[in-house]
Backbone as CSV, one residue per row, in Angstrom:
resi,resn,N_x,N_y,N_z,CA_x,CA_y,CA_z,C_x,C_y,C_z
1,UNK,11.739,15.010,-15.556,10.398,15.086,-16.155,9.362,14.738,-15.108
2,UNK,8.331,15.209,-15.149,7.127,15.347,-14.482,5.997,14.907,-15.001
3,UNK,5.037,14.255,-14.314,3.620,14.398,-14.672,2.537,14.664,-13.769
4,UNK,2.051,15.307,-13.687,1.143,15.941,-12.809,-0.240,15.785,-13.172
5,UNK,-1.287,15.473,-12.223,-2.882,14.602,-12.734,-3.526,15.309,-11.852
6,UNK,-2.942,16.088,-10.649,-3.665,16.805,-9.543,-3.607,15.814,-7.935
7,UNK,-3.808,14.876,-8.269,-4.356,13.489,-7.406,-2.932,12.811,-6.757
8,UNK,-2.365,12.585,-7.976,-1.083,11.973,-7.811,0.105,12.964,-8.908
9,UNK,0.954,12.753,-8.433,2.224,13.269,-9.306,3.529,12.450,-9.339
10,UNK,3.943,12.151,-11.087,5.040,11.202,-11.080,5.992,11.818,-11.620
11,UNK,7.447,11.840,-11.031,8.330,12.295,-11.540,9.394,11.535,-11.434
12,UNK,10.380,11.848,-12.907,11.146,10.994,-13.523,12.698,11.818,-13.037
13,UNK,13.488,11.672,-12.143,14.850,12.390,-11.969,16.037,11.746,-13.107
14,UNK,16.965,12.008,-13.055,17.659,12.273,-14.372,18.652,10.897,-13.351
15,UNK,18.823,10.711,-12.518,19.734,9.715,-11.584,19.122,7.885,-11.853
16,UNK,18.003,7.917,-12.221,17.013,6.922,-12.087,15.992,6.427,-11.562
17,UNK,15.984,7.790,-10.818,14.685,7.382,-9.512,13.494,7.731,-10.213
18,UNK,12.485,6.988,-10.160,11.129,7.755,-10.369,10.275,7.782,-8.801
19,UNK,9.396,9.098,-8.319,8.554,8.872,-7.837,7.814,9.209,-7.894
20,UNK,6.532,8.743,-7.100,5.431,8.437,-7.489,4.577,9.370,-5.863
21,UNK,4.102,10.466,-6.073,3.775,11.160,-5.146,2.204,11.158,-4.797
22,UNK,1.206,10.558,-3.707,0.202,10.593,-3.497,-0.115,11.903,-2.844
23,UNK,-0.799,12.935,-3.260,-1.277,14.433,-3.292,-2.618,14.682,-2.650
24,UNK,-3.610,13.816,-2.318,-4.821,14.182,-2.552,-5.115,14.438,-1.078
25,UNK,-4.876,15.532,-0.649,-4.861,15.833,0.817,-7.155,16.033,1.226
26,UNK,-7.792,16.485,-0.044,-8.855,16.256,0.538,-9.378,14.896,1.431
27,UNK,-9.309,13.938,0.565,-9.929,13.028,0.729,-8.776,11.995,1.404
28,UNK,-7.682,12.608,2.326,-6.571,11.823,2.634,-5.906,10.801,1.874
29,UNK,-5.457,10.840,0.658,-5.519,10.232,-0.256,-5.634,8.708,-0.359
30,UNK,-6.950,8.833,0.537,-8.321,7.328,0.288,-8.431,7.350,-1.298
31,UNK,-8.689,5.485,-1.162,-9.072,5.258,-2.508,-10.211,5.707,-3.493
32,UNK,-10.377,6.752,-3.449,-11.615,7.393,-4.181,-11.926,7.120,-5.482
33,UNK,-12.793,6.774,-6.221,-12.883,6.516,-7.989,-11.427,7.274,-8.617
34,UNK,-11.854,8.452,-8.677,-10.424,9.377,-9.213,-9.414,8.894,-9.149
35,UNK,-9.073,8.552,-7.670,-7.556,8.215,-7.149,-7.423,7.189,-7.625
36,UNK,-7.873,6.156,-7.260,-7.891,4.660,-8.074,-7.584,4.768,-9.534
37,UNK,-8.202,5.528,-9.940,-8.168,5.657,-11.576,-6.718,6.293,-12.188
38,UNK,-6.323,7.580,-11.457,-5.061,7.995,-11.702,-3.758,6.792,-11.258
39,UNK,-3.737,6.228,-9.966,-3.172,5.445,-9.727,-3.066,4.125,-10.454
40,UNK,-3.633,3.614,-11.313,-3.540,2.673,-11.923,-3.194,3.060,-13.199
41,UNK,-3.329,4.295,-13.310,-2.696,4.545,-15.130,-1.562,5.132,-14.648
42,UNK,-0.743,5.766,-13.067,0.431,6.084,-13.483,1.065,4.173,-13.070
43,UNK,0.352,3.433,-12.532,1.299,2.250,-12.521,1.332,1.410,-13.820
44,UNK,0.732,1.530,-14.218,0.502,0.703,-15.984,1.929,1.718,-16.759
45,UNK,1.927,3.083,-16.862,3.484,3.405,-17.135,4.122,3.183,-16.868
46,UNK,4.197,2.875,-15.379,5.842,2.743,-14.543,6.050,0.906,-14.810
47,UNK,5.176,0.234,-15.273,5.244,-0.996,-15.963,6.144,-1.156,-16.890
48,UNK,5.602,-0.304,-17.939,6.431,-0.650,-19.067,7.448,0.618,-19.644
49,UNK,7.741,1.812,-18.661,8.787,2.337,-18.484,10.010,1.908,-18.115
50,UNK,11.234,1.980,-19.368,12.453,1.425,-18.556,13.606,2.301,-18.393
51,UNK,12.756,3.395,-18.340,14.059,4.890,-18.516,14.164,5.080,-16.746
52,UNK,13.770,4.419,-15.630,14.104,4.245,-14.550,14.773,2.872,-14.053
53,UNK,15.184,3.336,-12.476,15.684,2.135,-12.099,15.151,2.073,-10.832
54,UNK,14.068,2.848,-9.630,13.755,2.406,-8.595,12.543,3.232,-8.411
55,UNK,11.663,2.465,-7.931,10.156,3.370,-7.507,10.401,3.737,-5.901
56,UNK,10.157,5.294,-5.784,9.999,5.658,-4.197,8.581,6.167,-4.165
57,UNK,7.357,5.254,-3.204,6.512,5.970,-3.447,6.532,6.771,-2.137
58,UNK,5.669,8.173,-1.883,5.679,9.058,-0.220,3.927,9.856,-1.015
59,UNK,3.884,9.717,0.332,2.531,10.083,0.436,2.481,11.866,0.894
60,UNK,1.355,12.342,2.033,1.630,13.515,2.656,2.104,13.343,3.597
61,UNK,2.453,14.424,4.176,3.216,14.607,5.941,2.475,13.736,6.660
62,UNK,1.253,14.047,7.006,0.114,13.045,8.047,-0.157,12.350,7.508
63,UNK,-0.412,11.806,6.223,-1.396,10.465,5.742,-0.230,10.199,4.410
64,UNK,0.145,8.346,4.339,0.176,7.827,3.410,-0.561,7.756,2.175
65,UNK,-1.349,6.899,2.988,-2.431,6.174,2.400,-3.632,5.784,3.105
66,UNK,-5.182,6.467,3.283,-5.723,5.937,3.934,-6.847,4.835,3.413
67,UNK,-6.698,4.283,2.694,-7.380,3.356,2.328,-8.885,3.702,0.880
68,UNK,-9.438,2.710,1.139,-10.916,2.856,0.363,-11.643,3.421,1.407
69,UNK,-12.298,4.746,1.021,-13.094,6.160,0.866,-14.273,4.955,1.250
70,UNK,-15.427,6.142,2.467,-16.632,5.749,2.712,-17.804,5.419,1.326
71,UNK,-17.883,6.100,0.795,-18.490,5.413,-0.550,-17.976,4.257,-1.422
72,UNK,-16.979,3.846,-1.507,-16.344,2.958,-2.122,-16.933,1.604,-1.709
73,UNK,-16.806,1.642,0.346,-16.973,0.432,0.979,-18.445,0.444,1.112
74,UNK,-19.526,1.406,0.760,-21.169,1.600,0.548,-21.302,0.770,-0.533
75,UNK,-20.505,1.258,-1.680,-20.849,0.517,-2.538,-20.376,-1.219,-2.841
76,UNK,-19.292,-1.410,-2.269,-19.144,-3.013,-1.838,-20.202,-3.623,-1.400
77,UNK,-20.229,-2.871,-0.193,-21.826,-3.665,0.640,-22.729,-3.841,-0.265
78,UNK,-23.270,-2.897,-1.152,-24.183,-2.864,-2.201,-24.383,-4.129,-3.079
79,UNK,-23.248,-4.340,-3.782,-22.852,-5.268,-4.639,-22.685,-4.488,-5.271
80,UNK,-22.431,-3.231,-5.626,-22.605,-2.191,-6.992,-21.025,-2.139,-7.311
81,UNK,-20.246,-2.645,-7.003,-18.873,-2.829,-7.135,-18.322,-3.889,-6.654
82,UNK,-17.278,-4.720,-7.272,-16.983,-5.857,-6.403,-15.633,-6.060,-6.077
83,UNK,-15.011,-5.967,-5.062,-13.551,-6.468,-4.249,-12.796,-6.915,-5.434
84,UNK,-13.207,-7.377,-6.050,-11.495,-8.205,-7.387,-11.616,-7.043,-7.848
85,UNK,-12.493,-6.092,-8.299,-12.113,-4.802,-8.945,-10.995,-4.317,-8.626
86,UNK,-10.076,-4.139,-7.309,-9.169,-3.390,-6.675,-7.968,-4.376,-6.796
87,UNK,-7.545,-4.004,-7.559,-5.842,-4.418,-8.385,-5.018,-4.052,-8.270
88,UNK,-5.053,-3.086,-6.920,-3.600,-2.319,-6.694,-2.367,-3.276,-6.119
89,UNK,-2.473,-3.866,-5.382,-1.624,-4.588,-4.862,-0.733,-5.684,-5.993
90,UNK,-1.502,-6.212,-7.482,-0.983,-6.762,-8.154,-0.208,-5.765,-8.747
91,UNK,-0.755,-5.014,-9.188,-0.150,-3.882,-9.908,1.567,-3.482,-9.310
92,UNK,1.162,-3.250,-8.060,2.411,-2.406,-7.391,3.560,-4.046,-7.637
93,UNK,2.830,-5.039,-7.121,3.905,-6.275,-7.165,4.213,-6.443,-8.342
94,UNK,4.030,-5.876,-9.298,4.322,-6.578,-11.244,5.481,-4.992,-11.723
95,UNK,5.433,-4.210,-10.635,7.002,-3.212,-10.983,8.029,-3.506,-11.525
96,UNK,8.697,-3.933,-12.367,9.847,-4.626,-12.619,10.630,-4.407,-11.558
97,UNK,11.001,-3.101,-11.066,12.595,-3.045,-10.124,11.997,-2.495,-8.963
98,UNK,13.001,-2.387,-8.171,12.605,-2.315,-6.463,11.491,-1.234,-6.269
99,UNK,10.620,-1.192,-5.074,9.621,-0.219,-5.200,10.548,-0.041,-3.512
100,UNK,10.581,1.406,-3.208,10.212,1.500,-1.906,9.471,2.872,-1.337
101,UNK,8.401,2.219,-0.212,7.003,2.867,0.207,7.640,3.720,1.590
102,UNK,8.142,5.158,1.393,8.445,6.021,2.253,6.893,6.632,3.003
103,UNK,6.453,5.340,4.062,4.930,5.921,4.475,5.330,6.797,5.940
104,UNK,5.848,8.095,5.497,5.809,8.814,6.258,4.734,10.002,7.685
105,UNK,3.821,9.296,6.443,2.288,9.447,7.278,1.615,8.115,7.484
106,UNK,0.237,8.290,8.504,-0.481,7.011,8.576,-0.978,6.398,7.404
107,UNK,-0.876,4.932,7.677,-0.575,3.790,6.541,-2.131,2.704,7.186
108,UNK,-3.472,3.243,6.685,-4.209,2.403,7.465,-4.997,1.893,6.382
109,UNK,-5.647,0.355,6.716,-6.391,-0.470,5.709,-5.713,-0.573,4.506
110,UNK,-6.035,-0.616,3.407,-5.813,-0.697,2.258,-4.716,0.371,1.849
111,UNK,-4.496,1.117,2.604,-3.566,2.085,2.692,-1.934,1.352,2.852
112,UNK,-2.134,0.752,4.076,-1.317,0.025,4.548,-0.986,-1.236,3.551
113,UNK,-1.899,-2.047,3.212,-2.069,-3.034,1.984,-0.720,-2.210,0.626
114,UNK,-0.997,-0.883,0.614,-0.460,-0.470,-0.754,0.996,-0.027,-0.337
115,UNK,1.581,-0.247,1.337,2.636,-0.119,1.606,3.374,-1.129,1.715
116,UNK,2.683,-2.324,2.142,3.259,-3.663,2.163,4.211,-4.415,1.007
117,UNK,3.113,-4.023,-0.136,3.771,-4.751,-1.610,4.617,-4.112,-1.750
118,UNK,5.609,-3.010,-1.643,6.868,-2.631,-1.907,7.864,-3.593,-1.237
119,UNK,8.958,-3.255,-1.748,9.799,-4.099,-1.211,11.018,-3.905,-0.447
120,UNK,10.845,-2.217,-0.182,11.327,-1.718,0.932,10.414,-0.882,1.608
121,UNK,10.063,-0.803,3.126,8.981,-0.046,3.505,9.746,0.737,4.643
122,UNK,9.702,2.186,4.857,9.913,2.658,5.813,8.866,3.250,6.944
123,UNK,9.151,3.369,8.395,7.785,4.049,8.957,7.990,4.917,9.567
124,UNK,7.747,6.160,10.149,7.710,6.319,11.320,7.261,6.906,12.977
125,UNK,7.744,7.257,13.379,7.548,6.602,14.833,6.334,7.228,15.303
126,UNK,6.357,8.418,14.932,5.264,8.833,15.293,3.431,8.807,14.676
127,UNK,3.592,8.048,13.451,2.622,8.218,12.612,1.690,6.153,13.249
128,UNK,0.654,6.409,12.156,-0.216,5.180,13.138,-0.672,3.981,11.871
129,UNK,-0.277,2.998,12.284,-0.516,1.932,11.150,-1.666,1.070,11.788
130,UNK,-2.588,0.555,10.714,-3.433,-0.543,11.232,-4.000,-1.135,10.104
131,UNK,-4.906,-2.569,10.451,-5.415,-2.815,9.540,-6.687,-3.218,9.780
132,UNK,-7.767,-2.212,9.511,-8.581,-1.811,9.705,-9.727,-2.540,9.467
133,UNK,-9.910,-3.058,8.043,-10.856,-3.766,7.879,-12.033,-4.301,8.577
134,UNK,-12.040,-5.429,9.939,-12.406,-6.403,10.388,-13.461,-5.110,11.283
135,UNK,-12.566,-4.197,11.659,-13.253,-2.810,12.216,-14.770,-2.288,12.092
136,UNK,-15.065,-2.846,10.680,-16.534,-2.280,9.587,-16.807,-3.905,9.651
137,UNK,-16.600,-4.674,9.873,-17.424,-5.894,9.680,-17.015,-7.096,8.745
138,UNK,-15.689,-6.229,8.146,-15.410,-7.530,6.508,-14.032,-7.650,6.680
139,UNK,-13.292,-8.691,6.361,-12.516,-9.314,6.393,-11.494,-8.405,5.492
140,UNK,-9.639,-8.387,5.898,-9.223,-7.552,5.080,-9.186,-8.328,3.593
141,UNK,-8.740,-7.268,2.635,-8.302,-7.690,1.328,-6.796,-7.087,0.589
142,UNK,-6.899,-7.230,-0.640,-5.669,-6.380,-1.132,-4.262,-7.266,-1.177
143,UNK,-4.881,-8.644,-0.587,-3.651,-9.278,-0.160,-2.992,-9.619,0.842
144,UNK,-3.611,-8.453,1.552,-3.087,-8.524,3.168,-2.772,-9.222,3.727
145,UNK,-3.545,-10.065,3.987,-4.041,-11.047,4.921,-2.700,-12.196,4.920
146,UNK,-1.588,-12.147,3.500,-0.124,-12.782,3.558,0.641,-12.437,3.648
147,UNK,0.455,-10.612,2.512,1.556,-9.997,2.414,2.161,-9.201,3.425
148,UNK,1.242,-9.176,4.530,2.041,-8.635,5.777,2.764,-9.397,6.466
149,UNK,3.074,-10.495,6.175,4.121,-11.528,6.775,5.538,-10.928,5.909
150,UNK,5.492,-10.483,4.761,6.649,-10.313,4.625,7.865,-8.921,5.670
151,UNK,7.043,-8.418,6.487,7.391,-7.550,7.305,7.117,-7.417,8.926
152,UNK,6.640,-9.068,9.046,6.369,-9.314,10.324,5.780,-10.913,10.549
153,UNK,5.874,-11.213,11.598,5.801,-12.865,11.622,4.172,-13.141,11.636
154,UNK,3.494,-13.958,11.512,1.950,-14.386,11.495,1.687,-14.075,12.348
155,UNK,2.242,-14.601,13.778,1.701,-14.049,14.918,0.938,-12.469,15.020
156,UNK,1.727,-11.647,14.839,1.632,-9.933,14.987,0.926,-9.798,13.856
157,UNK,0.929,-10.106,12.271,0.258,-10.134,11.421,-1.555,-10.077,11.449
158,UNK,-1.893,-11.420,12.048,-2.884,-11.686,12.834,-3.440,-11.226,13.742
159,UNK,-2.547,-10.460,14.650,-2.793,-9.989,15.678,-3.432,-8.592,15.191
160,UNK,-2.909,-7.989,14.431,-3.222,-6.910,13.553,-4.375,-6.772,13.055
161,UNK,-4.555,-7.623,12.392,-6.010,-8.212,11.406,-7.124,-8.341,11.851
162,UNK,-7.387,-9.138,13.147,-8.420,-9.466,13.884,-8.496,-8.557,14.857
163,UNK,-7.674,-7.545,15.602,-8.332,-6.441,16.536,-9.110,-5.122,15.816
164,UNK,-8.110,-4.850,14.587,-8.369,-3.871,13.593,-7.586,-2.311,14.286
165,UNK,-6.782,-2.375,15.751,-5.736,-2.006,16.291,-4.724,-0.900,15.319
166,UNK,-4.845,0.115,15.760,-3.966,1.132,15.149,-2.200,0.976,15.808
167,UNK,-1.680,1.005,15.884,-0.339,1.210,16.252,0.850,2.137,15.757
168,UNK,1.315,2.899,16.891,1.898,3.749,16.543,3.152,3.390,15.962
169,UNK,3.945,4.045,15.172,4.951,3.601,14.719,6.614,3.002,15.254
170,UNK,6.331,3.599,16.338,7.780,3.255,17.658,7.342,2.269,18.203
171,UNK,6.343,1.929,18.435,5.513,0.391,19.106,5.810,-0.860,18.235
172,UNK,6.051,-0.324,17.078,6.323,-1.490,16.307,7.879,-2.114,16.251
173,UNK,8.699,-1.469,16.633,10.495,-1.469,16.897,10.729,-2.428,17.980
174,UNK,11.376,-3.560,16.902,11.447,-4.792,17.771,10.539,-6.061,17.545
175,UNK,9.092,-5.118,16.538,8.211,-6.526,16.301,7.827,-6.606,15.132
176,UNK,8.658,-6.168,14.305,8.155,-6.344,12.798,9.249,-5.966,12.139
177,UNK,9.427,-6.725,11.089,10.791,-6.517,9.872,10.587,-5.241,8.517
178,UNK,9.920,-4.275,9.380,10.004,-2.781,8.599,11.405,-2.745,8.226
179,UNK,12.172,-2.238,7.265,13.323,-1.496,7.285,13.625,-0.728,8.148
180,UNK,12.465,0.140,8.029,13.403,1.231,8.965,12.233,1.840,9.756
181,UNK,12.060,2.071,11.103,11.148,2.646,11.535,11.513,4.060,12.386
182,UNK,11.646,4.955,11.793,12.178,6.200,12.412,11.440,7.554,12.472
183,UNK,12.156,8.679,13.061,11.485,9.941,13.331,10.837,10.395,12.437
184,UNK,9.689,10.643,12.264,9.147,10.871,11.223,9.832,12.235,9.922
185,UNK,11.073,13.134,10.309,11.880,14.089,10.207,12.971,13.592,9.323
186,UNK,12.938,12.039,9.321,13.534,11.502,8.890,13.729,10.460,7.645
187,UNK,12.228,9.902,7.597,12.232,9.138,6.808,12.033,9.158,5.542
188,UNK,11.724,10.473,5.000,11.593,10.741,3.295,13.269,10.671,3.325
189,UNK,14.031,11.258,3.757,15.794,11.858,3.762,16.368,10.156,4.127
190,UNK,15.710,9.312,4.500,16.583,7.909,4.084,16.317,7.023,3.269
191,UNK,14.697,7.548,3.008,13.709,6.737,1.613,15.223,7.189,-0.157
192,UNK,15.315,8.705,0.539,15.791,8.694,-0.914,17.267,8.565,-0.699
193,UNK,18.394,8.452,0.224,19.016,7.820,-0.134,19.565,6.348,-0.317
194,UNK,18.359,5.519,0.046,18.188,3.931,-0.074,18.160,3.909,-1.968
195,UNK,17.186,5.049,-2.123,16.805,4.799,-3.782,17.940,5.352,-4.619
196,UNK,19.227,6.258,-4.413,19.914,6.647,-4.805,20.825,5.695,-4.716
197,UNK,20.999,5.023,-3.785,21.899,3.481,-3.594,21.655,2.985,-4.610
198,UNK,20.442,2.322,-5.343,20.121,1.282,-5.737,20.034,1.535,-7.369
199,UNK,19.749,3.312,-7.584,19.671,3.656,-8.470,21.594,3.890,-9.483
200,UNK,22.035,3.624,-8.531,23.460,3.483,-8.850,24.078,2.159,-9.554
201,UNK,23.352,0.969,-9.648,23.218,-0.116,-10.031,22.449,-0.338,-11.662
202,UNK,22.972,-1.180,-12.233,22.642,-1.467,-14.083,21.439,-1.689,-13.859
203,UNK,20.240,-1.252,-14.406,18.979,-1.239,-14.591,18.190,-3.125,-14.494
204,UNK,19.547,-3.963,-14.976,19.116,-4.968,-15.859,18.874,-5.871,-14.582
205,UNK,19.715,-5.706,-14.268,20.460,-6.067,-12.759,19.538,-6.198,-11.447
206,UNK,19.066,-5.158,-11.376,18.134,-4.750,-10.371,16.464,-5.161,-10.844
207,UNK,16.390,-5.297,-12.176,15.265,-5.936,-12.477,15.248,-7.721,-12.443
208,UNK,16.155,-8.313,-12.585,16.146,-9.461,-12.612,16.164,-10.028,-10.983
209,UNK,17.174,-9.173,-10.320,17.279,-9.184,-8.720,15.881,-9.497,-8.679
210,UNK,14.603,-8.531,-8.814,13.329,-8.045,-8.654,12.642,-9.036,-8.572
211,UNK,12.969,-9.228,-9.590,11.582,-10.681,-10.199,11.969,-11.894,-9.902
212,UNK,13.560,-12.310,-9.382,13.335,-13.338,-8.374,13.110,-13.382,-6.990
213,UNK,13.141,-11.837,-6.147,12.962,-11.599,-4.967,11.039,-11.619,-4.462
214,UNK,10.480,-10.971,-5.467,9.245,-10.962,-5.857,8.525,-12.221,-6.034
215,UNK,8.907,-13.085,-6.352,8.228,-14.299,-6.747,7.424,-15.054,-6.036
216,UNK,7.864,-15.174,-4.715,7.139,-15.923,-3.643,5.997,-14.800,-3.489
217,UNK,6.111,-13.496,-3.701,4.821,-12.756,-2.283,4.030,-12.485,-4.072
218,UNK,4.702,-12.463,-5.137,3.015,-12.857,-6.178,2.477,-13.473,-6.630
219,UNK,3.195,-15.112,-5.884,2.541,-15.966,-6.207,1.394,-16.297,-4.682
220,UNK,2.131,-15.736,-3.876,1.129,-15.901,-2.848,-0.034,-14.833,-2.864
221,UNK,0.367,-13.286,-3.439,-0.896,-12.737,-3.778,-2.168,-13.511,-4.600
222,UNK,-1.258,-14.476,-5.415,-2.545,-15.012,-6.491,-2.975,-15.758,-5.879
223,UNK,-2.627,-16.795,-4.995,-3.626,-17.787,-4.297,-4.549,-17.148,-2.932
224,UNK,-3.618,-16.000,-2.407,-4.535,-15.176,-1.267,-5.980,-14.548,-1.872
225,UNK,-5.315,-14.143,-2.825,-6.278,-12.868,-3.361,-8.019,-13.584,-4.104
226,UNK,-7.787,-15.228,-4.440,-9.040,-15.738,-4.701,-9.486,-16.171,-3.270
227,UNK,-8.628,-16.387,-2.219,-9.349,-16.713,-1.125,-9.588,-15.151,-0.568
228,UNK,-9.482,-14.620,0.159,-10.009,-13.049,0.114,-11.455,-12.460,-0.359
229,UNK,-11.009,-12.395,-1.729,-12.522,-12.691,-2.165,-13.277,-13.466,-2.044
230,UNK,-13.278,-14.605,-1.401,-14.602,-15.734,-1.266,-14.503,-14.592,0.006
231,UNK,-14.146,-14.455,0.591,-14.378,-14.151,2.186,-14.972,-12.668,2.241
232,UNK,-14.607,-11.900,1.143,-15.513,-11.069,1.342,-17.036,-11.107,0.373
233,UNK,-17.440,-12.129,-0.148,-18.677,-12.596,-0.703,-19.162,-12.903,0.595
234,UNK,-19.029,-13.431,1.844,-19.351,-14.256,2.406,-19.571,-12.791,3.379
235,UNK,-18.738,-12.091,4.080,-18.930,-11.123,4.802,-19.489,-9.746,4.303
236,UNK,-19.328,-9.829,3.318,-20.565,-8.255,2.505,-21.822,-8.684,2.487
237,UNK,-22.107,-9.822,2.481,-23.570,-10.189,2.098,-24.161,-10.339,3.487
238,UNK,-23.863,-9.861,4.746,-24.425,-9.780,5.983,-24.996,-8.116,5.512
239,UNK,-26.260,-8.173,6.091,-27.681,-6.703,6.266,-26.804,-5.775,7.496
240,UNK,-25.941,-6.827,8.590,-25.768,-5.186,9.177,-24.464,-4.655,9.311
241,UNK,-23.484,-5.408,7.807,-22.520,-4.848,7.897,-22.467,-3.648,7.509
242,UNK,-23.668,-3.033,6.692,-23.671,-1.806,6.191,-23.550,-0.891,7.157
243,UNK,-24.532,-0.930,8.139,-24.389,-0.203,9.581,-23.012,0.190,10.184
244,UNK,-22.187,-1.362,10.215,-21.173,-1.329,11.141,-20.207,-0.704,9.796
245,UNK,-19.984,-0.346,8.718,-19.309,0.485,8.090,-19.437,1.772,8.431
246,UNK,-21.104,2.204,8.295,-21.095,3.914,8.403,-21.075,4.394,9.872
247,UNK,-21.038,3.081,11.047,-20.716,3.290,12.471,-19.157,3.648,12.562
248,UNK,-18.239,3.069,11.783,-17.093,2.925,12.372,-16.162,3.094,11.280
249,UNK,-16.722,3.826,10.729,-15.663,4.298,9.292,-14.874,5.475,10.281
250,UNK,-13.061,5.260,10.240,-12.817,6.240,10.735,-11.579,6.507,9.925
251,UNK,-11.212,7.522,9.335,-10.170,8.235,8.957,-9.064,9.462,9.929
């Protein structure tokens, strides 16, 4: 079974896998109103759906996920929208059973943020990860700023955060606890048989696994995610971060 929204597409295989396909090749499927909006109503199903047993999410060939869309971060600066609005990262962490993020394309800002909270992530080598944020003037969010420790030590984490540094995906082999960082030819074709592994396992099983493996990175989302937001109250409310957004917005 299928569902199709244009934006995103979720499909249900008969084995147990569901995935969850990001489509929106206009707008690189940046967080745009739309996208945001489809994306949070197919994760509110895959919540309380239990006719699966593993989330694979894959993006397009070139782009994962590229983050929140130049208007989105206009309107932050604004105040006309505010940072706790963006709930993806709780969302993806409150999955009952394993998620894993086949970011076979570039995985940047908030993009990257929505690859992290899975709990298997693949990359590869040729595609470009960063975390962008600090880039436009504001501090990251989404969680980031912890949940990338679960795939790499503080050091490199940090290191990440504060240059705003793209990195290619073979650069990272050797310095970060990705699963798997490979040819890019490759990594949808090991995304799904990781999920066919797992999908071979009692539903009940793999959810309980879940929610004690999970526990530490959402309880640390909840204490990150109110500090985050002070920090971006504190860094949106600067006059020329607006500038340094529409200077250095790059997709």
């Amino acid at each position: 079974m299928s569902i199709d929204k244009s934006l995103l597409k979720l499909t249900y295989a008969s084995n147990g896998i569901a995935n969850l396909h990001m489509q929106d090749a206009k707008h690189k499927n940046g967080f745009t109103t739309p996208f945001v909006e489809e994306l949070v109503h197919y994760l509110q199903l895959l919540k309380f759906n239990e006719d699966y047993k593993v989330l694979l999410i894959t993006g397009l060939p070139d782009v994962f996920c590229s983050g929140a869309d130049l208007d989105t971060l206009v309107k932050l600066c604004k105040k006309e929208i505010k940072p706790v609005d963006i709930v993806l990262s709780k969302m993806l962490l409150d999955i009952p059973v394993p998620v894993i993020a086949a970011m076979e394309g570039h995985a940047i800002g908030g993009g990257l943020a929505l690859g992290v909270c899975a709990d298997i992530a693949l990359l590869a080598e040729e595609s470009r990860y960063g975390c962008s944020f600090m880039n436009m003037g504001f501090t990251p969010g989404m969680g980031i700023t912890k949940l990338m420790e679960h795939y790499m030590s503080p050091a490199v984490a940090q290191e990440m955060q504060y240059t705003g540094n793209f990195y290619l995906g073979k650069s990272l082999i050797g310095k970060t606890n990705f699963n798997y960082i490979l040819p890019k030819a490759e990594v949808l074709e090991k995304a799904q048989a990781l999920a066919e592994a797992m999908a071979e396992k009692p539903r009940k099983a793999l959810s309980v696994l879940k929610r004690y493996q999970s526990m530490e990175r959402r309880k640390m989302f909840e204490e990150t995610f109110s500090i985050e937001t002070m920090m971006h109250e504190l860094t949106f409310n600067e006059e020329e971060i607006l500038k340094t957004i529409q200077d250095n917005y790059v997709r």
